[in-house]
KOLVOSE-248031 format. One record per atom (N, C-alpha, C): residue in one letter; x, y, z. Coordinates in steps of 0.2 Angstrom, whole numbers, padded with zeros to 4 digits, always signed. Layout:
N
AXYZ/...
This chain:
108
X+0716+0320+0289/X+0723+0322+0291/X+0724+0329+0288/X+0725+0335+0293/X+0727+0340+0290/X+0733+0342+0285/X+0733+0345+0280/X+0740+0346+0277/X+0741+0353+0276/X+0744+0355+0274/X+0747+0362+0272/X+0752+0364+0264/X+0748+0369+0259/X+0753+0369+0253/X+0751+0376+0250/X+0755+0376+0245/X+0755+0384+0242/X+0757+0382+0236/X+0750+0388+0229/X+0751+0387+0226/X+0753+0398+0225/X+0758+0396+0217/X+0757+0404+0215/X+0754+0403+0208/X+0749+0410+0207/X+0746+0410+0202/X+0750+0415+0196/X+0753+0413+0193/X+0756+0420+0188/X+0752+0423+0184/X+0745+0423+0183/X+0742+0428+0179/X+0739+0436+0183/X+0741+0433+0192/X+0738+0439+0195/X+0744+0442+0200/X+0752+0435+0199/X+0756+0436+0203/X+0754+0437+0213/X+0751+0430+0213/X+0748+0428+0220/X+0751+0422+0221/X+0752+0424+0228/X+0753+0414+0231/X+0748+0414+0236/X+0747+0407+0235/X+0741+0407+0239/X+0744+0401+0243/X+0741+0400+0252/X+0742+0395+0256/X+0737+0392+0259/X+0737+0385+0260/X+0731+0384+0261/X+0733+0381+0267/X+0726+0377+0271/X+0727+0373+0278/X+0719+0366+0276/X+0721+0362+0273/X+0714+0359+0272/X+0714+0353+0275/X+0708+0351+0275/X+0707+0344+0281/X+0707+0340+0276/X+0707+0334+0279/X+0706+0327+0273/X+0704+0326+0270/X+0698+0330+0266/X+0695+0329+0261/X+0695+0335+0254/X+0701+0338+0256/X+0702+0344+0254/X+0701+0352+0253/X+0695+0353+0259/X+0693+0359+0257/X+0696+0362+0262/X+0697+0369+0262/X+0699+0375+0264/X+0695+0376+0271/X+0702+0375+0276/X+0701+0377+0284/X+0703+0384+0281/X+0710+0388+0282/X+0710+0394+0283/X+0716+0392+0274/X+0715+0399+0273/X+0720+0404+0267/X+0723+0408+0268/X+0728+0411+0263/X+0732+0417+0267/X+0731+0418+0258/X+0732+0423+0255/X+0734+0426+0248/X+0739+0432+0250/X+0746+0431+0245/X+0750+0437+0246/X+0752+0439+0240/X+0751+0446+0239/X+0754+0450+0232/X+0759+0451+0232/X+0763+0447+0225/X+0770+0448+0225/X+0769+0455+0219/X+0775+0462+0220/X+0781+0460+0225/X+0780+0460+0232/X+0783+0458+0235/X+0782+0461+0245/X+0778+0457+0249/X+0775+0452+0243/X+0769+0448+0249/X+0766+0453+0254/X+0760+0457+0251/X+0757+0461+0252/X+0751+0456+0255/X+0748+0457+0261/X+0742+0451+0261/X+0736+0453+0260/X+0732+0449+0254/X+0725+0452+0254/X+0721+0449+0257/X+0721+0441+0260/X+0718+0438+0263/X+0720+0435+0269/X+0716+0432+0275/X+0719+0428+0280/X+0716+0426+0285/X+0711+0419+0279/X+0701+0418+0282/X+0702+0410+0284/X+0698+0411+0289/X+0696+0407+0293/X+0690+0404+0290/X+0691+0396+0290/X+0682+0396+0291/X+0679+0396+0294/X+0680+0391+0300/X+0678+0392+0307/X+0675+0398+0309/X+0679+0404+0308/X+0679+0412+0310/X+0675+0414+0306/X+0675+0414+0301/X+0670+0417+0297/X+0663+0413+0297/X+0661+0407+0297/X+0656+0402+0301/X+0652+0405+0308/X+0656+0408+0314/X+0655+0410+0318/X+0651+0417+0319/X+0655+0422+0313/X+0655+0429+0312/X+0648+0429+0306/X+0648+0425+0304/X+0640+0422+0298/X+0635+0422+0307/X+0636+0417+0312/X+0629+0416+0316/X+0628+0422+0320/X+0634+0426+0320/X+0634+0431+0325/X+0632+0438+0320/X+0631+0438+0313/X+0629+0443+0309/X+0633+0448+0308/X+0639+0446+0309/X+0648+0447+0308/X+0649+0447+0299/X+0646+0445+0297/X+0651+0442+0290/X+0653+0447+0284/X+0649+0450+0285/X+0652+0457+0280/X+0659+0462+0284/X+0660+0462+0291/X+0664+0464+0293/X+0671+0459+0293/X+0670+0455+0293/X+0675+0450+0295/X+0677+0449+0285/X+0674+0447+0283/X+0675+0447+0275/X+0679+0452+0272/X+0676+0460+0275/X+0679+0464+0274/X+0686+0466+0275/X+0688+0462+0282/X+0695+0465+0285/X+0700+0456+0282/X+0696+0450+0283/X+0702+0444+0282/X+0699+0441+0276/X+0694+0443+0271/X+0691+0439+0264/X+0689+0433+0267/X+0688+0426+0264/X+0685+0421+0261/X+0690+0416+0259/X+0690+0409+0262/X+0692+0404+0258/X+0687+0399+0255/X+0691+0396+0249/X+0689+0395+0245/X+0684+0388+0246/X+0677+0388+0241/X+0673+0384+0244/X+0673+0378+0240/X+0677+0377+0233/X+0677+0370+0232/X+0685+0367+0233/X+0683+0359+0236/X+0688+0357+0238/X+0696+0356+0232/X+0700+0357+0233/X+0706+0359+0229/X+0708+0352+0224/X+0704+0346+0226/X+0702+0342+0220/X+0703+0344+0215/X+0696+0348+0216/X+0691+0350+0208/X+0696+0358+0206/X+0701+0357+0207/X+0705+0366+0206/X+0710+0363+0199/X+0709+0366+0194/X+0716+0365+0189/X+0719+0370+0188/X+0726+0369+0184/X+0731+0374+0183/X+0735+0374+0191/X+0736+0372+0195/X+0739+0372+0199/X+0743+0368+0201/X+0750+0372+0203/X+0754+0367+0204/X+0756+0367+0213/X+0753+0362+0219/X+0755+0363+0227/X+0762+0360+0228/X+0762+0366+0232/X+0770+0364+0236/X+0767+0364+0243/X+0771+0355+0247/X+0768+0355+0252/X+0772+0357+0257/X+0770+0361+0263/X+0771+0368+0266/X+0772+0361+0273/X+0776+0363+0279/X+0775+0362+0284/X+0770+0364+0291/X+0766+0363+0296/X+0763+0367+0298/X+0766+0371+0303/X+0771+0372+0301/X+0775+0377+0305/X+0777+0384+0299/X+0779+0381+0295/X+0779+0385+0289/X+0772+0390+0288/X+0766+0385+0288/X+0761+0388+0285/X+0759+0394+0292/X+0759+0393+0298/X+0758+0396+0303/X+0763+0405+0302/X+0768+0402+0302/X+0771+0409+0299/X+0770+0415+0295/X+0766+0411+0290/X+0764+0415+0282/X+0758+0421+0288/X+0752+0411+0292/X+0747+0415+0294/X+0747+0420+0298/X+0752+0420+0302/X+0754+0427+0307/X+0754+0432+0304/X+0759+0433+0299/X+0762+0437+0296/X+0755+0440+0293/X+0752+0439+0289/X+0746+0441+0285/X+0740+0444+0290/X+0742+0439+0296/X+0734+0442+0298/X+0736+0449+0302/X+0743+0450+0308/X+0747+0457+0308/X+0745+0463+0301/X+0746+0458+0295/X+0747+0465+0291/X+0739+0468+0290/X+0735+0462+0290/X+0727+0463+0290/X+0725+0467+0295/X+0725+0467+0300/X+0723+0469+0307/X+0724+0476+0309/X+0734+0477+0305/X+0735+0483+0307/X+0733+0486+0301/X+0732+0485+0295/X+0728+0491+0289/X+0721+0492+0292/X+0718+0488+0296/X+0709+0488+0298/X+0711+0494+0303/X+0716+0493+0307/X+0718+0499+0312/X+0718+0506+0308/X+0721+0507+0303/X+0723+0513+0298/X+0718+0514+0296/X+0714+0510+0294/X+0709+0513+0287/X+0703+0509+0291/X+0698+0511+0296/X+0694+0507+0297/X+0688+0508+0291/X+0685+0503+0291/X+0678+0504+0286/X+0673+0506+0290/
């Protein structure tokens, strides 16, 4: 079953959102910098899975980052707040909009 939850980290002032499957690992991630929820991430696995066979991954890494590869089990110091998937779908919009149009601005 899939769920949805966000933790914030206070020593780098990030919240982080996750989307994991049943056994806890990381479908997609969102990281945002407070203040403003600045988005630095807004990765897919699937997508970057895809952009890895197509010989994509450093571009794609580049513009949406990497979620994380051990499952949230094995993660200490965190404390998850569970997100709705409608909630968590909003964050995702939002991040990937601010991802997309800075790739627009500043292409690498």
């Amino acid at each position: 079953m899939t769920r949805w939850i966000r933790c914030f980290w206070d020593e780098e002032a990030l919240w982080f959102y996750f989307e994991l499957d049943a056994d806890g690992y990381v479908i997609r991630q969102v990281e945002l910098q407070e203040p403003g929820s600045r988005a630095l991430t807004a990765a897919s696995l699937a997508e970057w899975q895809q952009a890895r066979r197509d010989g994509r991954s450093a571009k794609y890494e580049c513009v949406y980052g990497l979620t994380a590869e051990p499952p949230i089990s094995e993660w200490e110091g965190h404390n998850p707040q569970s997100l709705s998937a409608d909630e968590f779908e909003d964050v995702w919009s939002t991040a990937r909009r601010q991802l997309q149009d800075r790739q627009r601005r500043h292409p690498s």
